[in-house]
MARPA-389738 format. One record per residue (C-alpha): chain; x, y, z; residue in one letter. Coordinates in pm, 1 decimal, always signed. Layout:
cadena: A; u: X; v: Y; w: Z; residuo: a
...
//
This chain:
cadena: A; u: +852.9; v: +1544.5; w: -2583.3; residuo: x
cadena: A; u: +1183.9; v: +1514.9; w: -2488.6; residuo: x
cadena: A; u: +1252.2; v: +1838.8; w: -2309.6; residuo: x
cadena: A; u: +920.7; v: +1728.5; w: -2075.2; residuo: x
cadena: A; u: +1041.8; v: +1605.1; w: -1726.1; residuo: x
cadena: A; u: +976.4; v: +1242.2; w: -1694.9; residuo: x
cadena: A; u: +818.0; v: +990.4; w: -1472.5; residuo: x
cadena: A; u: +825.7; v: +619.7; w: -1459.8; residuo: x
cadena: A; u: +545.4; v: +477.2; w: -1288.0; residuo: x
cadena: A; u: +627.8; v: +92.1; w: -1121.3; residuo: x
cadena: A; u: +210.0; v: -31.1; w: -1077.6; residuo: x
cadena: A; u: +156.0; v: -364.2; w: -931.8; residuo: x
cadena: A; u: -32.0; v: -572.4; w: -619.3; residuo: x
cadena: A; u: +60.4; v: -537.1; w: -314.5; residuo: x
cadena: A; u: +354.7; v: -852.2; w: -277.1; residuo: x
cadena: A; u: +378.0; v: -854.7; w: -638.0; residuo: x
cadena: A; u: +786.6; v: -806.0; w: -678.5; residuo: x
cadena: A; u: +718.6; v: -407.2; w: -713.4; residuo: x
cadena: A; u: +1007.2; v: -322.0; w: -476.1; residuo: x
cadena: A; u: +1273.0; v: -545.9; w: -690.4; residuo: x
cadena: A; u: +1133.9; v: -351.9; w: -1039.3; residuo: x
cadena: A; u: +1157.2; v: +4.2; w: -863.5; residuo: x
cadena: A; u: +1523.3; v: -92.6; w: -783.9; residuo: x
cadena: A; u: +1613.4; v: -188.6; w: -1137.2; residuo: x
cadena: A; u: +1525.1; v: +108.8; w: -1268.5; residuo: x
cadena: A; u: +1867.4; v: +279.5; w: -1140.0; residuo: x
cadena: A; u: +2026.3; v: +92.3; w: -1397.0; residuo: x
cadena: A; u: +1887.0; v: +284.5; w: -1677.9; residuo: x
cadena: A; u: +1975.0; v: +630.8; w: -1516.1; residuo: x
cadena: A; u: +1632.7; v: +648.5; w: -1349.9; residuo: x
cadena: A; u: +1649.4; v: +839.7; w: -966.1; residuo: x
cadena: A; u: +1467.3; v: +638.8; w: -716.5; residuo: x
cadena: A; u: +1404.3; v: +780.7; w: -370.8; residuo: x
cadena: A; u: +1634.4; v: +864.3; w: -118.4; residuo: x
cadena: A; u: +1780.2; v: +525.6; w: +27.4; residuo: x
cadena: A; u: +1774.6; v: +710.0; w: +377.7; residuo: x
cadena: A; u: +1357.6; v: +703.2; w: +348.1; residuo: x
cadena: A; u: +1288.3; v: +383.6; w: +245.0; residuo: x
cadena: A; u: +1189.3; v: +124.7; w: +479.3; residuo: x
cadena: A; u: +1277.3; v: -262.5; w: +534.4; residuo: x
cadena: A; u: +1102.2; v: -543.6; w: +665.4; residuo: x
cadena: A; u: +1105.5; v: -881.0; w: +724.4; residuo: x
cadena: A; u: +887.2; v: -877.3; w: +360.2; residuo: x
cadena: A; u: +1116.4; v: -601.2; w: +213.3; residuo: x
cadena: A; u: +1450.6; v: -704.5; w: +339.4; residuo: x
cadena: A; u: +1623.3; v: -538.6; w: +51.9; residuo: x
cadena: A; u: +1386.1; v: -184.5; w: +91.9; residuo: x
cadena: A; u: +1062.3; v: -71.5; w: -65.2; residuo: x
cadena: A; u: +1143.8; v: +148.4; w: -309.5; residuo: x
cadena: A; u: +891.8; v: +405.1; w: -240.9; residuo: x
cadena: A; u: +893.5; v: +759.5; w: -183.1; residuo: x
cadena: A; u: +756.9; v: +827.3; w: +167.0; residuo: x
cadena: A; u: +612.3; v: +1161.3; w: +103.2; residuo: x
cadena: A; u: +400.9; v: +987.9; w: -237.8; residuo: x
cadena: A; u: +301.1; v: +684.7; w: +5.6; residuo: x
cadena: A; u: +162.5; v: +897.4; w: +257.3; residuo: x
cadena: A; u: -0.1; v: +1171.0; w: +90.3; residuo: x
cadena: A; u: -159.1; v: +864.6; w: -106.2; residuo: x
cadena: A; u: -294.0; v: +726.6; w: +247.1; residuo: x
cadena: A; u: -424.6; v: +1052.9; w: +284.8; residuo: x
cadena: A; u: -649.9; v: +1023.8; w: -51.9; residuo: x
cadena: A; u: -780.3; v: +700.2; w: +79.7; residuo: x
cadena: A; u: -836.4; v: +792.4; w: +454.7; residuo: x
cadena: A; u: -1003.8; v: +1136.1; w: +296.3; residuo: x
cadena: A; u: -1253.6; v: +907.2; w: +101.0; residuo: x
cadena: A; u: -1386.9; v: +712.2; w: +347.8; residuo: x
cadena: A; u: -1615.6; v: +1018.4; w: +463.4; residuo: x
cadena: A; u: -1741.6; v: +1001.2; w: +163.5; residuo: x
cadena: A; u: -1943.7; v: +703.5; w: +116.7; residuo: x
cadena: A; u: -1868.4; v: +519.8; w: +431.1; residuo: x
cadena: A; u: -1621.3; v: +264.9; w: +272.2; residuo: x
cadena: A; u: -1314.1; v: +79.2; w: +358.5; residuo: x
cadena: A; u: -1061.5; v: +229.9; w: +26.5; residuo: x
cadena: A; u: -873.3; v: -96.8; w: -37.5; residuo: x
cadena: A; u: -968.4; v: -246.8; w: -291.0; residuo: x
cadena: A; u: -1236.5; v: -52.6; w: -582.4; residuo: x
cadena: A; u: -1069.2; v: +180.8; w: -788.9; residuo: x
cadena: A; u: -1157.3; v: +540.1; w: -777.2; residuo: x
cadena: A; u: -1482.1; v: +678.9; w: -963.9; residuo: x
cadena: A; u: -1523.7; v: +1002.2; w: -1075.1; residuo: x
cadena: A; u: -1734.2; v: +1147.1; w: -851.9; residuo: x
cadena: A; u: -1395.2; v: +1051.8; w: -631.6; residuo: x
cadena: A; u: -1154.7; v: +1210.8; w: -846.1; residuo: x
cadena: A; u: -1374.5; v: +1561.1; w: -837.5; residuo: x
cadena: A; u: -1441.4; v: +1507.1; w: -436.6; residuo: x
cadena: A; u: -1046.7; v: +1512.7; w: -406.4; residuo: x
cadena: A; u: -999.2; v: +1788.5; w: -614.2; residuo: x
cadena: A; u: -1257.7; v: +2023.5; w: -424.1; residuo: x
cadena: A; u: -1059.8; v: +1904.9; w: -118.2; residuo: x
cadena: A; u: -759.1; v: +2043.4; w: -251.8; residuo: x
cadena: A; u: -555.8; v: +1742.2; w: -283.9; residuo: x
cadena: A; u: -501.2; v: +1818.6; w: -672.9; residuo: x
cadena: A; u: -310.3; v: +2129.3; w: -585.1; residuo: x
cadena: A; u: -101.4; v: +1994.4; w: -318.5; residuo: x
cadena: A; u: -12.9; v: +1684.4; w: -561.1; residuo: x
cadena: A; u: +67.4; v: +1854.0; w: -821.0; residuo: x
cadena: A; u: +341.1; v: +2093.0; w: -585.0; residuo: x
cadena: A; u: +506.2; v: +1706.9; w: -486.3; residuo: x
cadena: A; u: +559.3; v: +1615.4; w: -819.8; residuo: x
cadena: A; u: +722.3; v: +1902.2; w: -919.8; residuo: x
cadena: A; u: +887.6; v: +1919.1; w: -638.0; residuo: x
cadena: A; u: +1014.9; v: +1559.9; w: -712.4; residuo: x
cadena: A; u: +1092.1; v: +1615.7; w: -1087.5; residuo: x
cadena: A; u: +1344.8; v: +1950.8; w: -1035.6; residuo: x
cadena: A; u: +1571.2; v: +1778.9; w: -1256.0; residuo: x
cadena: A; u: +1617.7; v: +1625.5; w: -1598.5; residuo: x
cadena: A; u: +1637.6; v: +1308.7; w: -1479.1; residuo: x
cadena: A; u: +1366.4; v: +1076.0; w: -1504.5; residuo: x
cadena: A; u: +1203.0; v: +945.8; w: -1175.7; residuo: x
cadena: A; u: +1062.4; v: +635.1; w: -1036.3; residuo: x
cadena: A; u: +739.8; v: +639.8; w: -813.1; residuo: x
cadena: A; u: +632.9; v: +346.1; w: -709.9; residuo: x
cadena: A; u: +286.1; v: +269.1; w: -420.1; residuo: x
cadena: A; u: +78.5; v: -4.0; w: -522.4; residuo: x
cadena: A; u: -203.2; v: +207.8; w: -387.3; residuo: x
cadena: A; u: -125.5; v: +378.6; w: -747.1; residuo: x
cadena: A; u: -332.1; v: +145.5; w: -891.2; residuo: x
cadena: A; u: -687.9; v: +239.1; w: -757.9; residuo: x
cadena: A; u: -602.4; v: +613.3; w: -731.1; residuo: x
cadena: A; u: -452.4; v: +635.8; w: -1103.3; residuo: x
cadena: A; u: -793.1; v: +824.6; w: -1242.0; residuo: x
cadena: A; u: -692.2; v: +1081.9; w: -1002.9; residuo: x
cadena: A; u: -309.0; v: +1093.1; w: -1036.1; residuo: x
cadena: A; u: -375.9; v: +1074.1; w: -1449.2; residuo: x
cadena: A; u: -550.4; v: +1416.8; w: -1365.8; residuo: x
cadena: A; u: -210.6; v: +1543.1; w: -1191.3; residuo: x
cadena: A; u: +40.3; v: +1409.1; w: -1468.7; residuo: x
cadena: A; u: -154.6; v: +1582.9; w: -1794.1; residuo: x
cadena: A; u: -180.5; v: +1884.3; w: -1509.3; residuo: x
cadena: A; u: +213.8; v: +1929.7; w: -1452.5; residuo: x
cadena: A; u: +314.1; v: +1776.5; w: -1861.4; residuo: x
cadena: A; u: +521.2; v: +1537.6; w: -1730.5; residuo: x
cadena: A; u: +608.3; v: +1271.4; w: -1981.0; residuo: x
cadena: A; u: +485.1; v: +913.8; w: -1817.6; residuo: x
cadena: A; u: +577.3; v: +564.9; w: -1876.5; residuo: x
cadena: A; u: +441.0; v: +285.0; w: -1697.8; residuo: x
cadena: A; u: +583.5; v: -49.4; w: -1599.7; residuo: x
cadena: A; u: +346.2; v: -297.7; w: -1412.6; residuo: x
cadena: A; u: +484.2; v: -600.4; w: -1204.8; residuo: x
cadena: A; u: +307.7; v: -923.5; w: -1252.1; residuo: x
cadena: A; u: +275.8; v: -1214.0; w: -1032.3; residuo: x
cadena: A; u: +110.3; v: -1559.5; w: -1008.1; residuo: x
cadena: A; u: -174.8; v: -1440.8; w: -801.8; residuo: x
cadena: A; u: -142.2; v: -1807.9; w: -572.3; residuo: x
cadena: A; u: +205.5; v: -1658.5; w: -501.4; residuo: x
cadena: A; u: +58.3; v: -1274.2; w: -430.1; residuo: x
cadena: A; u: -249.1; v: -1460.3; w: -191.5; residuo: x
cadena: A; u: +36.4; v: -1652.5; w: -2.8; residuo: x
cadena: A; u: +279.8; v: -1389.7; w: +84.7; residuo: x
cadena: A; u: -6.2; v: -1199.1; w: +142.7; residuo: x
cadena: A; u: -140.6; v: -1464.7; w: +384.2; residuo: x
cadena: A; u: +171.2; v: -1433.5; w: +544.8; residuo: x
cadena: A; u: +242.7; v: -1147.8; w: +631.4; residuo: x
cadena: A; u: -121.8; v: -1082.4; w: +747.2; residuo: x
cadena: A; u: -60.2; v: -1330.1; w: +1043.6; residuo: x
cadena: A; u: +184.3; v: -1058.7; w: +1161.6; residuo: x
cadena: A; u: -45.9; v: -810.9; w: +1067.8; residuo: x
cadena: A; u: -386.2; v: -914.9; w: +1117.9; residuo: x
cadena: A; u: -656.4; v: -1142.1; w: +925.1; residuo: x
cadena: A; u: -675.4; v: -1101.1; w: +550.5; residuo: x
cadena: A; u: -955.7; v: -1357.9; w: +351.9; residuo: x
cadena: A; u: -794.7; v: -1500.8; w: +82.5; residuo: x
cadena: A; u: -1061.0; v: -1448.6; w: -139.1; residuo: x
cadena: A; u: -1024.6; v: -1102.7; w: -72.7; residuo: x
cadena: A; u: -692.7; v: -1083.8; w: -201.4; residuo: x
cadena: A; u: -761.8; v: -1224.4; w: -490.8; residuo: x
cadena: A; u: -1032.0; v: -975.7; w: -586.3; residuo: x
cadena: A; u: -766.2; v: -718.6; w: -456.4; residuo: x
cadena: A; u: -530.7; v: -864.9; w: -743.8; residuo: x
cadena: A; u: -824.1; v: -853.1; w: -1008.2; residuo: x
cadena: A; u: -912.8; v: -504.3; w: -933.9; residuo: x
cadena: A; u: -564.8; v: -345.4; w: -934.1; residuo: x
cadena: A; u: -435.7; v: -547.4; w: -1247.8; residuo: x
cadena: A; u: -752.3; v: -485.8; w: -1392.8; residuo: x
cadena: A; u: -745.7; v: -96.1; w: -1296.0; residuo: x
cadena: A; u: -367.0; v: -110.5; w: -1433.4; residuo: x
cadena: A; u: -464.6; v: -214.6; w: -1745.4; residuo: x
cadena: A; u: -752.0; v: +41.4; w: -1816.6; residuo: x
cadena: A; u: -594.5; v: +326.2; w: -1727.8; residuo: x
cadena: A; u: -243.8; v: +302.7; w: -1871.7; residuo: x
cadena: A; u: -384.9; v: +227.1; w: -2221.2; residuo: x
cadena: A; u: -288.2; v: +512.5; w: -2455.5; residuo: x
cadena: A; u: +95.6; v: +551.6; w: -2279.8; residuo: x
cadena: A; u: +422.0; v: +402.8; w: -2272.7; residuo: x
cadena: A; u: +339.7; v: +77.2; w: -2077.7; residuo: x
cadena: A; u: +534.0; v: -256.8; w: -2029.0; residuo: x
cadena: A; u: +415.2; v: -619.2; w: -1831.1; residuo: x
cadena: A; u: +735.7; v: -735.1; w: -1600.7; residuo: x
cadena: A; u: +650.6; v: -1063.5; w: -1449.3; residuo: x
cadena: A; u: +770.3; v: -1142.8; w: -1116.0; residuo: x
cadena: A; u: +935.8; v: -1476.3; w: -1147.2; residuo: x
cadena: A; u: +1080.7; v: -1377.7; w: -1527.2; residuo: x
cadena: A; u: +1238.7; v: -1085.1; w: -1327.4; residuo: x
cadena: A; u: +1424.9; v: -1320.3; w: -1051.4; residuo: x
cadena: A; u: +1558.8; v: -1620.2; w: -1297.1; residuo: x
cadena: A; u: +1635.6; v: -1353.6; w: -1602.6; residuo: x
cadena: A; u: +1709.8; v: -957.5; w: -1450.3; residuo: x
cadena: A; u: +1889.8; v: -884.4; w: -1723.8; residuo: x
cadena: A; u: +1682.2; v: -948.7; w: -1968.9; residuo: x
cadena: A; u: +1386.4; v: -851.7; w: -1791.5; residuo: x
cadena: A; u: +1619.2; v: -488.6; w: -1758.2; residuo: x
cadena: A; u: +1662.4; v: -472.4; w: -2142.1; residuo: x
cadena: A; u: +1319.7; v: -497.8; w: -2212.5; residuo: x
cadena: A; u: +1253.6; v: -229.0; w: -1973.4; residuo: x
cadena: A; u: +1557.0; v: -14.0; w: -2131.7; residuo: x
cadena: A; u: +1378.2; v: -40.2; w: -2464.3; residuo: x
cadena: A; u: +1046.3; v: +13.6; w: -2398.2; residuo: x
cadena: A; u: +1132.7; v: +378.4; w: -2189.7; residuo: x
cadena: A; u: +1385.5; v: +439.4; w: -2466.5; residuo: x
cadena: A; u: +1674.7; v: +464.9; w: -2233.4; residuo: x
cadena: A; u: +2005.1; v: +341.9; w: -2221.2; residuo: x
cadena: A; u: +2179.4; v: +56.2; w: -1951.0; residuo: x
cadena: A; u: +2403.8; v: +125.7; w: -1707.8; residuo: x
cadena: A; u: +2643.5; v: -190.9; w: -1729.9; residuo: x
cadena: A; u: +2844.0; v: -177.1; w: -1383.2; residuo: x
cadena: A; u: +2479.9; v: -54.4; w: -1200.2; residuo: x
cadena: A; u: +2306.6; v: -382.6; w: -1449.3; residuo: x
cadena: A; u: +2563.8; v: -622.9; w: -1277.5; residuo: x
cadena: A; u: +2552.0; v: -509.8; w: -923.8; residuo: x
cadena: A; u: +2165.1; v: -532.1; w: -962.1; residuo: x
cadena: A; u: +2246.6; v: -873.7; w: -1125.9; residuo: x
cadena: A; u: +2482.0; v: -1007.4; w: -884.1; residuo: x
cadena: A; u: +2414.9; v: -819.0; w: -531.5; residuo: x
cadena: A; u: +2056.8; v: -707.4; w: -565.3; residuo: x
cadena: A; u: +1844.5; v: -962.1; w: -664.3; residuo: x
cadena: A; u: +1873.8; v: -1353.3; w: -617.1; residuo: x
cadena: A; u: +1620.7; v: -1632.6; w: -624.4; residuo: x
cadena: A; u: +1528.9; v: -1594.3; w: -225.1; residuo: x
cadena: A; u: +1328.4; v: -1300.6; w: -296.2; residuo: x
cadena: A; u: +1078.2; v: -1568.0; w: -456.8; residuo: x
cadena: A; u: +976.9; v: -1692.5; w: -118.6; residuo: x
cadena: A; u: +621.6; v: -1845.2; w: -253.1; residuo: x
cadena: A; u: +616.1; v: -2072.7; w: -568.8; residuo: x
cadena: A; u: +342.4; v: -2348.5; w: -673.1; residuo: x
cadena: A; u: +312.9; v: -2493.9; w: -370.9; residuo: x
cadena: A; u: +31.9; v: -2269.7; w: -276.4; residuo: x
cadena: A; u: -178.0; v: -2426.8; w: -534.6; residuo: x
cadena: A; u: -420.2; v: -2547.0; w: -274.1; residuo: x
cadena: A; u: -571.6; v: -2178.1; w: -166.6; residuo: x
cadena: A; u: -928.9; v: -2109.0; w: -255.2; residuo: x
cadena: A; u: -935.4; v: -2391.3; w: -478.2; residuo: x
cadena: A; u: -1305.8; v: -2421.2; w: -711.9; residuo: x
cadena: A; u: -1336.4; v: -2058.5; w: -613.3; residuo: x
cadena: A; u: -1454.5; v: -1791.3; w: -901.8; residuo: x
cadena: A; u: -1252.4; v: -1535.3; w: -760.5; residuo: x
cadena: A; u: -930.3; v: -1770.1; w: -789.8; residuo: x
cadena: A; u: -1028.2; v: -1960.1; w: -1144.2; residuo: x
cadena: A; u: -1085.4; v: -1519.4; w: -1282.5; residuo: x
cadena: A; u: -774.5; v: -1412.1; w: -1145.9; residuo: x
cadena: A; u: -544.4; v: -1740.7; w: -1282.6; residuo: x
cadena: A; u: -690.2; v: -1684.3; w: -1599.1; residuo: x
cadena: A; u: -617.2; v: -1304.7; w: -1624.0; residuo: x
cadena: A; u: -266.3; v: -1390.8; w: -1540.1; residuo: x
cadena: A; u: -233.3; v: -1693.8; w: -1770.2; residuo: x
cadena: A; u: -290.8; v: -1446.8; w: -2080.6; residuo: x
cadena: A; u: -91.8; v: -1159.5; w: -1908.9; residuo: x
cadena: A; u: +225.1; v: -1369.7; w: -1917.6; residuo: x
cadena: A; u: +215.5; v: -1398.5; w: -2257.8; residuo: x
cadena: A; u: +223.9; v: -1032.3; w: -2321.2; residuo: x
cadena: A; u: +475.8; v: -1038.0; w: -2052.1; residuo: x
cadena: A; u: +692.4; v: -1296.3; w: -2232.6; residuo: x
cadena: A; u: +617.0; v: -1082.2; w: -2548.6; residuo: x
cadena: A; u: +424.2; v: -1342.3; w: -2704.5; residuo: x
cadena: A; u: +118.9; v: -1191.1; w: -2726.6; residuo: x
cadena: A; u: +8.8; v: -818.0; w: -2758.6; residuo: x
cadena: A; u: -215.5; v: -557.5; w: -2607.1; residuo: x
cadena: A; u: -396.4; v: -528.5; w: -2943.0; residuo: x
cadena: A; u: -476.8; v: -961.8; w: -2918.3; residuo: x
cadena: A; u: -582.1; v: -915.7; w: -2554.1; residuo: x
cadena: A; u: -900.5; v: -643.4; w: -2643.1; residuo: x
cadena: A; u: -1165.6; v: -941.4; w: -2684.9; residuo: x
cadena: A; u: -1057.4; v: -1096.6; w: -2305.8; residuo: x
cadena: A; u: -1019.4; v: -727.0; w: -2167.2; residuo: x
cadena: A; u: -1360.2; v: -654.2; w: -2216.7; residuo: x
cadena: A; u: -1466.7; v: -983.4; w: -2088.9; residuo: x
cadena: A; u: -1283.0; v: -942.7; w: -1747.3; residuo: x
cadena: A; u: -1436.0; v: -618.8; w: -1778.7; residuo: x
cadena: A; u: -1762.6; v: -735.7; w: -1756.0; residuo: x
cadena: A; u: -1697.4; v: -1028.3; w: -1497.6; residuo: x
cadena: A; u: -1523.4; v: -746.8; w: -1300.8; residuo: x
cadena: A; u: -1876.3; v: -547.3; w: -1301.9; residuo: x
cadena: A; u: -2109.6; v: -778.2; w: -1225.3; residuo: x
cadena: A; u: -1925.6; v: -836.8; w: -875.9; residuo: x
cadena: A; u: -1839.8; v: -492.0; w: -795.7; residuo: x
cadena: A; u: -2175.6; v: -425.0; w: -593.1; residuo: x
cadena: A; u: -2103.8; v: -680.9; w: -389.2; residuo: x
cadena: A; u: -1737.0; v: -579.8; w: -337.1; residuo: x
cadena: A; u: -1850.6; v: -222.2; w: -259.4; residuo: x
cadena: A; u: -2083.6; v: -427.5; w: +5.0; residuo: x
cadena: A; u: -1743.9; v: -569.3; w: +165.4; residuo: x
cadena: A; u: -1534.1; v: -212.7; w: +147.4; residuo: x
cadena: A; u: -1880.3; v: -86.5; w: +351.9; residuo: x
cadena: A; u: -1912.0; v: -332.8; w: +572.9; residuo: x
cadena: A; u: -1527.9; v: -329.2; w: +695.2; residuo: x
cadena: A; u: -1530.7; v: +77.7; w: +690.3; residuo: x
cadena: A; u: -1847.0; v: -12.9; w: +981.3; residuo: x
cadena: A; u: -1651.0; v: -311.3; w: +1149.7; residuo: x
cadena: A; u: -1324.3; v: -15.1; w: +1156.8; residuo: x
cadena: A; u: -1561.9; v: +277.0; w: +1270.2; residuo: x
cadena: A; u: -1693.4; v: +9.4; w: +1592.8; residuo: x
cadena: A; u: -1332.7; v: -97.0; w: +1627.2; residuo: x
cadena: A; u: -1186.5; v: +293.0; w: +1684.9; residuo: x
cadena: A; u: -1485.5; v: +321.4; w: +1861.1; residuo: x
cadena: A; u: -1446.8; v: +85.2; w: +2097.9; residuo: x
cadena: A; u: -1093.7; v: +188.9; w: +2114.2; residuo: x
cadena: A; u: -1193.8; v: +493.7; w: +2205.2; residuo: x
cadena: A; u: -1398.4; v: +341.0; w: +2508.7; residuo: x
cadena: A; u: -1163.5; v: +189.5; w: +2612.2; residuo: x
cadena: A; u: -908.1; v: +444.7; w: +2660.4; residuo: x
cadena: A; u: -1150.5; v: +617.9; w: +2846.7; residuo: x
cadena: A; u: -1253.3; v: +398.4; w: +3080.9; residuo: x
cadena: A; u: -862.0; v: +309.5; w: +3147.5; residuo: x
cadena: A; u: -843.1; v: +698.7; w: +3181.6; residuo: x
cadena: A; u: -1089.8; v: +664.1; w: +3433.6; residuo: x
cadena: A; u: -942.9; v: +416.6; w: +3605.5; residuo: x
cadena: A; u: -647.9; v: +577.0; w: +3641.7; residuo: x
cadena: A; u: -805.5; v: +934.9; w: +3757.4; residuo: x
cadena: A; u: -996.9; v: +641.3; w: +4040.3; residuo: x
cadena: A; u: -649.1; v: +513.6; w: +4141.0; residuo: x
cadena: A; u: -553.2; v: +815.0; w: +4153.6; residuo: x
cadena: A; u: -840.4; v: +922.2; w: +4379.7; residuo: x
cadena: A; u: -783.9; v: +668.1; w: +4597.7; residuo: x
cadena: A; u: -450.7; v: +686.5; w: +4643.8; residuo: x
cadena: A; u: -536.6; v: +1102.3; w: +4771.5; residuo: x
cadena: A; u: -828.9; v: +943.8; w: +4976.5; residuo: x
cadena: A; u: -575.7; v: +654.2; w: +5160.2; residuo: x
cadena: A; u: -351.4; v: +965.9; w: +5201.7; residuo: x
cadena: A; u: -609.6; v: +1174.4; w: +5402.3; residuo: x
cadena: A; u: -705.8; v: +895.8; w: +5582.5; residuo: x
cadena: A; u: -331.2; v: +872.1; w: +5711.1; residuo: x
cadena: A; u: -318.1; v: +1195.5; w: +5770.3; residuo: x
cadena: A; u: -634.7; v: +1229.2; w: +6008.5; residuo: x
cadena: A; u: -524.2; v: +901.4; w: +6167.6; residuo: x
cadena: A; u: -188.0; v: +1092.4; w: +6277.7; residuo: x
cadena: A; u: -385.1; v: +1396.3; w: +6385.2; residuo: x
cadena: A; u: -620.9; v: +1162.5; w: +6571.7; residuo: x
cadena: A; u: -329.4; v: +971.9; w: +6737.2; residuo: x
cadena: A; u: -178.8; v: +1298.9; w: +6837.0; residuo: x
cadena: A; u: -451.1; v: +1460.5; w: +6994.2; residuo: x
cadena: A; u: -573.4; v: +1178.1; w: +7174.1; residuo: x
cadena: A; u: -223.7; v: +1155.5; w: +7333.9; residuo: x
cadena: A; u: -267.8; v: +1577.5; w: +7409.0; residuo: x
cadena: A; u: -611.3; v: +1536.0; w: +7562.0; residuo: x
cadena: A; u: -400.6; v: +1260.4; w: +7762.6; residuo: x
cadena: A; u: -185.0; v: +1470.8; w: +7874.0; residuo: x
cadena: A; u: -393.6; v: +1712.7; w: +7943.3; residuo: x
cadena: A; u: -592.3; v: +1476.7; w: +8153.6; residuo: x
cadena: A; u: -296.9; v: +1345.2; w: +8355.0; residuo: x
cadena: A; u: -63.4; v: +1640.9; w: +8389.8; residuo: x
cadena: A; u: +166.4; v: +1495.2; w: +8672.7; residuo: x
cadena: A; u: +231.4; v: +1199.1; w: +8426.6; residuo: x
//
């Protein structure tokens, strides 16, 4: 096991504190992507953490299912009926070549896309493929907090439901939970991670076996992370309130942070897994309704898109038209003025 090249999976929502986790895995000698291919936002202002080639081959996945069963990929995890439509596509192949590619070292690296989440019954497939040893560690957050800087940045972005996002955060977690069971796995919550790093970082170090770094644990300490990367606290209580989606998703994460404060244990959790399980189930028809429905809304958008180009193409090729028509017209206008003033001539030749 420990001659196997090694990956260490950072799982999480979307605004979940996945970014700060990736990052404090370069304290225990993990590589992380290459700073030069990261990107940074007003949302990320200390960098994403993600490897751009992982993040976009994983849009394609999800752009390559919509054809599939006419549905919006953002939010259901994948089936298996997915995972085999991917493969026959040839997407196993080509992931399996990136991770390689990625792991030509000894040295254990990060990968980090929360889109990992839905598309882990696919990228499982990949891992046993290539025997790469895998540990998992999945960020946590209070999903009032994950809604609101959610909220936010969708008014840059464009309209997001809150209920939606919370069903987004009980899917993924959910997802997260199922399909890391049977590996190396560890809960970091969010806030525990911005008041305590360090200690968060030692749990991490002992869980993947693997030993701290203590001049990289300070700089991530001291320079990395600080309390104003917690931009959303409490305060959002208000959103969705007497919702089911909100009252499932705070009680998921009130048992979660006792696993994450090592209080509790996977083992004590079973009974309340397989009741979110269930919960889970008996809404996903309707959620698949909402991925449909928003995969029609986006086909109408492009195609009206689409229209719209065109006719702005052919208002342009009219302009243009025009614009040759008013310059013919000049140009018989001179010819007319100059043969009129010939013929005039001609017609008065002592003049």
């Amino acid at each position: 096991m420990k001659n196997k090249k090694r990956i260490i999976v950072v799982l999480g929502v979307y605004r979940s504190g996945t970014s700060a986790l990736t990052k404090s895995l370069e304290t225990i000698g993990v590589r992380l992507s290459d700073p030069s291919q990261i990107t940074f936002n007003s949302f990320n202002e200390k960098g994403d953490w993600e490897d751009i080639l992982f993040s976009s081959f994983n849009r394609e996945l999800i752009k390559a299912l919509y054809s599939l069963e006419g549905r919006y990929r953002d939010m259901m995890p994948l089936t298996e009926k997915e995972v085999n439509f991917l493969c026959d596509q040839g997407f196993f192949a080509r992931a399996s070549r990136l991770l390689l590619e990625r792991l030509s070292d000894s040295t254990p690296f990060a990968m980090k896309d929360p889109k990992f989440c839905t598309l882990l019954p696919f990228w499982k497939k990949v891992f046993k493929e290539c025997g790469v040893q895998v540990s998992f560690v999945i960020a946590l957050r209070n999903p009032l907090n994950v809604v609101a800087s959610i909220d936010a940045a969708e008014k840059i972005l464009g309209k997001y439901p809150h209920e939606k996002s919370f069903w987004i955060w009980i899917s993924y977690i959910l997802s997260c939970l199922e399909h890391t069971e049977g590996y190396e796995r560890l809960l970091v919550d969010y806030g525990e991670l911005v008041k305590h790093p360090a200690h968060q970082v030692e749990r991490i170090a002992r869980a993947c076996q693997l030993e701290i770094n203590d001049e990289s644990l300070r700089v991530y300490c001291n320079d990395f992370m600080d309390r104003s990367l917690c931009h959303f606290h409490e305060k959002e209580d208000h959103l969705f309130e007497g919702s089911f989606c909100r009252a499932f998703a705070m009680e998921m994460y009130e048992a979660l942070l006792c696993l994450a404060k090592d209080t509790s244990d996977f083992q004590k959790l079973e009974s309340s897994l397989e009741k979110w399980r269930e919960q889970f189930l008996s809404a996903e028809s309707l959620l698949v309704l909402v991925e449909k429905k928003e995969y029609e809304a986006e086909e109408l958008n492009r195609i009206l898109q689409e229209r719209e180009r065109s006719i702005y193409s052919l208002r342009e090729a009219v302009s243009q038209h025009l614009q040759t028509i008013a310059g013919c017209s000049n140009t018989i206008h001179q010819r007319n003025l100059q043969v009129a003033t010939l013929m005039k001539e001609k017609a008065n030749p002592s003049a």
